[in-house]
C-alpha positions as CSV (number, residue, x, y, z in Angstrom):
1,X,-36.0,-5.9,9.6
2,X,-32.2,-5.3,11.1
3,X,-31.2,-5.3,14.6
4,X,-28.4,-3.3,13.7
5,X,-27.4,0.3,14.9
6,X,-28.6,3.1,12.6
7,X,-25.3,3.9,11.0
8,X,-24.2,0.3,10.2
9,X,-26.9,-0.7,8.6
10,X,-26.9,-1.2,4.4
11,X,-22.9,-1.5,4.8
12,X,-21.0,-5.1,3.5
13,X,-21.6,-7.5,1.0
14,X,-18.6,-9.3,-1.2
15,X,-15.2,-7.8,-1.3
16,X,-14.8,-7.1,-5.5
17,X,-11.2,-8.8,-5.4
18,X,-11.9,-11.6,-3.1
19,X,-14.8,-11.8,-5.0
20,X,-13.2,-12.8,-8.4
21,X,-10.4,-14.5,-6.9
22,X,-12.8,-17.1,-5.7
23,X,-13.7,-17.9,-9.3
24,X,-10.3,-18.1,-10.2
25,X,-10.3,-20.4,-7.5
26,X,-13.4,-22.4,-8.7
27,X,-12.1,-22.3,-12.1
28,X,-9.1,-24.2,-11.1
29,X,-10.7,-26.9,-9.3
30,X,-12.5,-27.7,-12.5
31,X,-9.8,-27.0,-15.3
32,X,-6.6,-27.5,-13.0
33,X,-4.7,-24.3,-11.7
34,X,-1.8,-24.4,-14.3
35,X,-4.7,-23.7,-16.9
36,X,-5.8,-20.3,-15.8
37,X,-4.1,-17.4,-14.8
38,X,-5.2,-15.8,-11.7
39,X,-3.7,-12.2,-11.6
40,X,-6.2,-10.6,-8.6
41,X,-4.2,-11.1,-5.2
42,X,-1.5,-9.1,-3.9
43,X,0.5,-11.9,-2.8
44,X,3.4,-13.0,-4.0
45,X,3.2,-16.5,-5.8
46,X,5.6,-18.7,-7.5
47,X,5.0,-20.8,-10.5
48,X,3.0,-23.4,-8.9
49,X,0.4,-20.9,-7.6
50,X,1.9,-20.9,-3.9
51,X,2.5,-18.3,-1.7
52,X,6.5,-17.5,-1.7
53,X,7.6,-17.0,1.8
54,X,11.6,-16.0,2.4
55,X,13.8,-18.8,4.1
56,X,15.4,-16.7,5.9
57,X,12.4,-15.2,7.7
58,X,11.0,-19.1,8.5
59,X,14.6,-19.8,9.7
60,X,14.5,-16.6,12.4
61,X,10.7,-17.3,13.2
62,X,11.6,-21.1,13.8
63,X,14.5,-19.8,16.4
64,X,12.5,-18.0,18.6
65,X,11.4,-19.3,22.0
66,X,7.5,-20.5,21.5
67,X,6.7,-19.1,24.7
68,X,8.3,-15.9,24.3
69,X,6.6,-15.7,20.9
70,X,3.2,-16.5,22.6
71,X,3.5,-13.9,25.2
72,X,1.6,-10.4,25.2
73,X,3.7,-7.4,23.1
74,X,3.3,-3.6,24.9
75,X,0.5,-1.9,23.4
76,X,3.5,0.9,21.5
77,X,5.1,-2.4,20.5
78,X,8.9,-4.1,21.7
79,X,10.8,-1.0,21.9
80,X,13.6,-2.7,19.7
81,X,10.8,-4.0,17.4
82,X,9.6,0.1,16.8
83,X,13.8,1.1,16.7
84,X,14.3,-2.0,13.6
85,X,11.1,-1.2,12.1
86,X,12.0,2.5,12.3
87,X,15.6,1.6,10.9
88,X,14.6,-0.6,8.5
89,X,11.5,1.9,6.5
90,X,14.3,4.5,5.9
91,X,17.2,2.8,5.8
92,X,19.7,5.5,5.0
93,X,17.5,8.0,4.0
94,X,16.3,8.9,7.7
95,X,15.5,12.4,7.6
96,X,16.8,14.8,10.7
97,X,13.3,15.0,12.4
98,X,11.7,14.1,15.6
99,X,10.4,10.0,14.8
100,X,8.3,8.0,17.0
101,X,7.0,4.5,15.9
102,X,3.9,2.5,16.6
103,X,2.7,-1.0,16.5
104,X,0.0,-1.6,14.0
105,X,-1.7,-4.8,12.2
106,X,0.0,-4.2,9.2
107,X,-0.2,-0.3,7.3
108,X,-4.0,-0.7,7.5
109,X,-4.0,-0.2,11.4
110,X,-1.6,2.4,10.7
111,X,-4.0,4.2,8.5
112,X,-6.7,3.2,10.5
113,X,-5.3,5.7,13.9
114,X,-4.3,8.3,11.4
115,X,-7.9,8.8,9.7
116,X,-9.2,8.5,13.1
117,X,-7.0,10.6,15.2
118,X,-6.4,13.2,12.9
119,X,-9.4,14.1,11.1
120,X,-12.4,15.2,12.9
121,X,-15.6,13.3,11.8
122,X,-17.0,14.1,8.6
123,X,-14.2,15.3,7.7
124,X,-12.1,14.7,4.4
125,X,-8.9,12.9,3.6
126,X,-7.9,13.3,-0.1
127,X,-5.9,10.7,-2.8
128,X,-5.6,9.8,-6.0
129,X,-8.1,8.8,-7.9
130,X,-6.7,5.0,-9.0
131,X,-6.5,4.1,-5.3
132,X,-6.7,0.6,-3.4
133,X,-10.6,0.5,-2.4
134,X,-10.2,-0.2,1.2
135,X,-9.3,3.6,1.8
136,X,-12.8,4.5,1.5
137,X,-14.2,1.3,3.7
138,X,-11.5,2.5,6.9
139,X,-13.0,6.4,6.5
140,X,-16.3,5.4,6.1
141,X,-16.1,2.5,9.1
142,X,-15.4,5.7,11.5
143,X,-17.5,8.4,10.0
144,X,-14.8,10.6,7.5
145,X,-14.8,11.3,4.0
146,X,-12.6,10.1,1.0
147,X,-12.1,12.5,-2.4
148,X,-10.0,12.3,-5.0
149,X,-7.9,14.1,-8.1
150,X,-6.4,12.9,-11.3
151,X,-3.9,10.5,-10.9
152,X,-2.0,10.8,-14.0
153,X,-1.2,13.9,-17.0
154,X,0.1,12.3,-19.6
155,X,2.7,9.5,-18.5
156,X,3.3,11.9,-14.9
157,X,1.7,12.3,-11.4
158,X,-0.7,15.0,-11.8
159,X,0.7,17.3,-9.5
160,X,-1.7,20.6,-10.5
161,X,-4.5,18.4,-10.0
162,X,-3.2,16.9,-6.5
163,X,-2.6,20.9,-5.1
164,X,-5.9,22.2,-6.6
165,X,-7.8,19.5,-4.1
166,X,-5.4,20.5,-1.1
167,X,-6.1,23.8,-1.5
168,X,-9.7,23.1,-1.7
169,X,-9.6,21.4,1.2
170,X,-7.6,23.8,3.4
171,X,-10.2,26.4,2.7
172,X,-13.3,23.8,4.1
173,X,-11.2,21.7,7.1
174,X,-8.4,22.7,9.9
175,X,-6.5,19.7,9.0
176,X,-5.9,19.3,5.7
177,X,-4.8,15.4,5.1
178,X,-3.3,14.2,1.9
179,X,-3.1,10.3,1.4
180,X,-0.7,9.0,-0.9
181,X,0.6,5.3,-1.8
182,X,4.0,5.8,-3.2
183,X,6.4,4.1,-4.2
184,X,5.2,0.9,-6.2
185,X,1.6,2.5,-5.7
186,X,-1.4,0.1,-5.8
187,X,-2.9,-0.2,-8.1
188,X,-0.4,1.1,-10.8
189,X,3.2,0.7,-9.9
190,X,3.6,4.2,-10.0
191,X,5.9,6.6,-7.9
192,X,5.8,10.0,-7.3
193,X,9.6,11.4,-7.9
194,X,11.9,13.3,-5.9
195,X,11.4,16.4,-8.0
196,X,7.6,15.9,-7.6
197,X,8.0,15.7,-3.8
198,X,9.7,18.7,-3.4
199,X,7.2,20.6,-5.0
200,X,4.6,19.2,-3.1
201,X,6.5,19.6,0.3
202,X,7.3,23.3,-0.7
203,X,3.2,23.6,-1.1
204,X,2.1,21.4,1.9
205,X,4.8,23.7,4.3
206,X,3.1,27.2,2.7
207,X,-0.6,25.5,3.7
208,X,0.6,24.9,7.3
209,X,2.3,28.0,7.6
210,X,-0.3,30.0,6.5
211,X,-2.0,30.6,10.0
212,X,-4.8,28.6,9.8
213,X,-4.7,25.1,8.7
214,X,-2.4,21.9,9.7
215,X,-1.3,19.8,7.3
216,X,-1.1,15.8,7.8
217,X,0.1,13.9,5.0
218,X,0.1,10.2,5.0
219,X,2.5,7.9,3.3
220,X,1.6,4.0,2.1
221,X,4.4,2.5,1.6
222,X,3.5,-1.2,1.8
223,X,5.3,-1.8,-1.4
224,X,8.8,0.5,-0.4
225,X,10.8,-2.7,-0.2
226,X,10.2,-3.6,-3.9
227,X,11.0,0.2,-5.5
228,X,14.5,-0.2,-6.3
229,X,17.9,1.3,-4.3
230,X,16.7,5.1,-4.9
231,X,13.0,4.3,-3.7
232,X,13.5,5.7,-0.3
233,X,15.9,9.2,-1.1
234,X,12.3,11.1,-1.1
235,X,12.3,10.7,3.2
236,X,15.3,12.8,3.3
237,X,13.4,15.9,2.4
238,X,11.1,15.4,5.2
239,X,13.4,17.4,7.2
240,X,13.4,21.1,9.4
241,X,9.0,21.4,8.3
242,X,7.0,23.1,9.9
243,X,5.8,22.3,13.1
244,X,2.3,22.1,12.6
245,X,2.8,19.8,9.3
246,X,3.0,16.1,10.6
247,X,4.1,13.2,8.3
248,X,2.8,9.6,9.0
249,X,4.6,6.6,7.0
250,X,2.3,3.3,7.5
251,X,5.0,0.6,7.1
252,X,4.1,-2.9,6.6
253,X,5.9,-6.3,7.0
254,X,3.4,-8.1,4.9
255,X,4.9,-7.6,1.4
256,X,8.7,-7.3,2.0
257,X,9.0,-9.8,4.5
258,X,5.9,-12.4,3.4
259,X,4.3,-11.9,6.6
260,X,0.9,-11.3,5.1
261,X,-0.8,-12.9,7.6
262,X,0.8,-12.4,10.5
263,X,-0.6,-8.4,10.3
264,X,2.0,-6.0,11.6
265,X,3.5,-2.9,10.3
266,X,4.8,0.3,12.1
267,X,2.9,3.3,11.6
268,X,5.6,5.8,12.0
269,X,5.5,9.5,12.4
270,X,7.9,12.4,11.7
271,X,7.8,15.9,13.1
272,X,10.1,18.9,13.8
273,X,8.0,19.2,17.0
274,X,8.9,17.1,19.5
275,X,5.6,18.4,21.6
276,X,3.6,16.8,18.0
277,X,5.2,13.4,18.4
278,X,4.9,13.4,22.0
279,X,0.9,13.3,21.6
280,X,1.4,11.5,19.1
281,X,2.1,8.5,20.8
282,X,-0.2,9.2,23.4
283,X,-2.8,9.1,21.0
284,X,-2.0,6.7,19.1
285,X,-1.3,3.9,21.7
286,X,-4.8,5.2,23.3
287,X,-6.6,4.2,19.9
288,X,-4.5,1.1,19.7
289,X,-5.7,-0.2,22.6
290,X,-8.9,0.6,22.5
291,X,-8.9,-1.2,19.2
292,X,-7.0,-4.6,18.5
293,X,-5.3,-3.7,21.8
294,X,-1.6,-5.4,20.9
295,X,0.1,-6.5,17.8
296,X,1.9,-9.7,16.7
297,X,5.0,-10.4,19.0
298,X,6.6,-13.4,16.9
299,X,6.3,-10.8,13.9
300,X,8.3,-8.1,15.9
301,X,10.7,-10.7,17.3
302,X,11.4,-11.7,13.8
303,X,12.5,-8.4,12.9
304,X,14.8,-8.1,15.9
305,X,16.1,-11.1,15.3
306,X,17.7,-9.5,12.1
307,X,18.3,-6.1,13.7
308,X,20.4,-7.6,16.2
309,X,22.6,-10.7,13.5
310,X,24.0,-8.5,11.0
311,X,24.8,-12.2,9.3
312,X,21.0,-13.2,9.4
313,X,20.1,-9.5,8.1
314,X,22.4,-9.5,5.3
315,X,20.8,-13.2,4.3
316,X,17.5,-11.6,4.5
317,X,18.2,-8.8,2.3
318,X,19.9,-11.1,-0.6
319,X,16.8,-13.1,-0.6
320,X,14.7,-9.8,-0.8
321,X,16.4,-8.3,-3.7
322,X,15.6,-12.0,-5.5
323,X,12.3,-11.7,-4.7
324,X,12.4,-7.8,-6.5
325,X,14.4,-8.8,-9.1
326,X,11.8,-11.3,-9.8
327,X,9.0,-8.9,-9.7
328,X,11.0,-6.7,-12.1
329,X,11.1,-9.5,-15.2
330,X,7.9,-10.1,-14.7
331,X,6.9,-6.4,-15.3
332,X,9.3,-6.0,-17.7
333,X,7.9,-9.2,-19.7
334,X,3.9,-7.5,-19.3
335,X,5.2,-3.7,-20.6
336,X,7.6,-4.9,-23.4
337,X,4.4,-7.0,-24.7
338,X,2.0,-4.1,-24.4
339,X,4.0,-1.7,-26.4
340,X,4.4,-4.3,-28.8
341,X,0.6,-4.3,-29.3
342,X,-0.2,-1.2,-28.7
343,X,-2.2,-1.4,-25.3
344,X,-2.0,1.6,-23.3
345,X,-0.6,0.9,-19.6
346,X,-1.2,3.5,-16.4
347,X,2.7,4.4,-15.8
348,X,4.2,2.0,-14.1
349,X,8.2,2.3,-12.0
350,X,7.9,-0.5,-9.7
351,X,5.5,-2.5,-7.5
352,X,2.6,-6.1,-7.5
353,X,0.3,-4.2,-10.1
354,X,0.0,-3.0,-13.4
355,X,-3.2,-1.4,-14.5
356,X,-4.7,-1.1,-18.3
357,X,-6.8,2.0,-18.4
358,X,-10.4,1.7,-19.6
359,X,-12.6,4.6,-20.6
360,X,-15.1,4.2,-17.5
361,X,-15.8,1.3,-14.9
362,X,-18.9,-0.2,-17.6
363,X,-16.1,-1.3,-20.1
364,X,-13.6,-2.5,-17.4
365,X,-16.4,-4.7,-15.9
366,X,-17.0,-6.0,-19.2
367,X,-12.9,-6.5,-20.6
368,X,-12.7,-8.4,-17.5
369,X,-15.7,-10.6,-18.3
370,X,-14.6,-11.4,-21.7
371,X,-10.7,-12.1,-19.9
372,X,-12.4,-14.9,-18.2
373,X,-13.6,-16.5,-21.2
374,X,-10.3,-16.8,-21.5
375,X,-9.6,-18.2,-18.0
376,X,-7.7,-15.1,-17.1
377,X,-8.7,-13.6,-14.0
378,X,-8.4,-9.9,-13.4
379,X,-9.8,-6.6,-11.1
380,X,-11.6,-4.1,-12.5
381,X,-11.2,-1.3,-10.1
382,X,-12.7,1.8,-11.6
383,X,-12.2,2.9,-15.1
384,X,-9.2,0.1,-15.4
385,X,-8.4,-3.4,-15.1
386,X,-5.2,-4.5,-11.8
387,X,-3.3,-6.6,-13.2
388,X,-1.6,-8.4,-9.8
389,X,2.0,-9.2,-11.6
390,X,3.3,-10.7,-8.2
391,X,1.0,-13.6,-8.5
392,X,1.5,-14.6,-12.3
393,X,4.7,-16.2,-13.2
394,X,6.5,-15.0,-16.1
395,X,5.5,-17.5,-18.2
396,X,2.1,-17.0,-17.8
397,X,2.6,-13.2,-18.2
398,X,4.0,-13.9,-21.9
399,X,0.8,-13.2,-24.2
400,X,-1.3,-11.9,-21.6
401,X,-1.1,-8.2,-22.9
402,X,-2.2,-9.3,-26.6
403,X,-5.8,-11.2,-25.0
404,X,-6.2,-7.7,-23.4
405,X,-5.6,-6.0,-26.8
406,X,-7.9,-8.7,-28.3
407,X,-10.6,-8.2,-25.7
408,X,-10.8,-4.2,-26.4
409,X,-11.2,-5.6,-30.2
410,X,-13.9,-8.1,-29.0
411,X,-15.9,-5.1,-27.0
412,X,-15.8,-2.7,-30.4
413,X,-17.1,-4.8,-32.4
């Protein structure tokens, strides 16, 4: 019998990554951790298995006064924590648009006040169809809807498929919402290009000026600080929209600046409607509060501690661009080894994950089974295996794409 409210009842049970990462885990209490290869968490990890964590960021969190660092945040955030957050998502690709910023525990809370304050309940937000899973938990959790196109034609973002579901959607909802994690997308490393963004901005801006729906679309870019020097040109074309088509970017400090756990992010918006981002913030810091109420303030003093010491910033960045460069050879190690065996890889430009394609989700449950025979450790997430690059080093990659190729051999048999 449960005690539980009508509409949360039947809901939990294991989280599928957590899940296998905790036999990895097992597994290398029993065999030792430099004998398997555990390639299921988006952190990123060094050779030794540990979490890698940027000097430069312990440095400026060590500096700060504990008791400033203790105290309460505003609700909105440090004003000079949403200005460097703002400053440091676009860099110098800020487009010329009415921007407001928001404090959020990490890009999920981000995502959480856009699903919530944007789409009435029951409603639908749309996204590609290889797609990080906890999109359809934060929807669900408030009562709205998660669909999906084709991801990929051919070796490119399926951009017919992605306008035939907007379309569908602006003929069912007022607010037609478009979700997409670009660039480094989880969970294929894709990125959706600048010519493939003006298309779709030329579409979105005929939807919202078409008298009858509003158009919300919703950037993830948790990974933007690993997509290379031209990963962040696309937010220049975010400029003179319409009014009524509103663009949220959820920015994260997890992944760039190894905060993973200390959970903030920005969740920024960008308008040619100064009236939109006005409510905007209203509404957003209404939900915030009435949610986790404030964010982390050491995490935002941390980032105005670089904002404010070019010296310290410029330190910061060098040891970034490592950390990339890094994440690069290790890709490049995983793809050169696939072609060489002929195992077919989703497209991948940048990001923590590669993903191997399967024909449906019964044969990447069971490639992943026979990987751990193997004591190699890896997500199946619909019809394909993630492949968490970030937490392998590179010498564990090498050989990793031929057991895949093996494994497919194994299943045919």
């Amino acid at each position: 019998m449960s005690i539980l409210a009508s509409k949360s009842q039947g809901k939990g049970g294991p989280d599928p990554i957590f899940a296998i990462s905790d036999m990895a885990k097992v597994r290398a209490e029993e065999v030792g951790a430099q004998n398997i290869v555990n390639a299921t968490i988006g952190s990123f990890l060094d050779s030794e298995g540990r979490l890698v964590t940027l000097k430069s960021v312990e440095e400026a969190m060590r500096s700060l006064d504990f008791s400033d660092a203790c105290d309460y945040a505003p609700i909105a955030g440090l004003p000079r924590f949403i200005d460097a957050a703002i400053d440091a998502a676009f860099l110098d690709c800020r487009p010329e648009a009415y921007l407001a910023g928001m404090a959020t525990p990490g890009g999920t809370g981000g995502l959480h006040n856009a699903f919530y304050n944007y789409l009435e309940e029951g409603a639908t937000c749309i996204t590609t169809d290889r797609y990080w899973g906890n999109y359809a938990s934060l929807l669900d959790e408030i009562g709205r809807k998660l669909d999906t196109f084709n991801t990929f034609d051919g070796d490119k973002f399926d951009i017919k498929a992605c306008l035939a579901k907007v379309h569908e959607y602006a003929a069912k909802q007022k607010n037609m919402m478009l979700l997409l994690n670009t660039p480094a997308h989880n969970p294929t490393g894709f990125s959706v290009t600048d010519d493939e963004w003006q298309i779709l901005i030329k579409e979105l801006s005929a939807v919202a000026n078409n008298g009858v729906n509003n158009v919300i679309l919703v950037i993830d870019v948790a990974y933007i600080d690993f997509a290379g020097p031209h990963g962040r040109d696309f937010f220049k074309l975010f400029t003179h929209l319409p009014d009524n088509f509103l663009v949220i970017v959820t920015f994260s400090m997890s992944k760039g600046y190894t905060l993973y756990g200390y959970r903030l992010g920005c969740m920024i918006g960008i308008s040619s409607s100064q009236e939109t981002i006005e409510e905007f913030k209203k509404a957003n810091a209404y939900s915030s509060r009435a949610t986790w109420s404030n964010c982390n303030r050491a995490a935002m003093l941390t980032m105005i501690e670089f904002a404010d010491h070019p010296e310290k910033q410029a330190i910061f960045k060098a040891e970034q661009e490592d950390l990339r460069l890094s994440l690069v050879k290790r890709a490049e190690t995983f793809i050169t080894e696939a072609n060489a065996v002929d195992l077919p890889i989703c497209p991948y430009q940048a990001g923590f994950f590669i993903t191997v394609p399967t024909k449906d989700v019964q044969e990447a449950q069971e490639i992943a089974a026979i990987m751990r025979e193997d004591d190699i450790f890896v997500v199946p997430l619909g019809a394909g295996l993630r492949v968490a690059i970030c937490a392998i080093p590179e010498e564990k990659i090498t050989g990793m794409a031929a057991k895949f190729k093996e494994a497919f051999k194994r299943l045919e048999k």
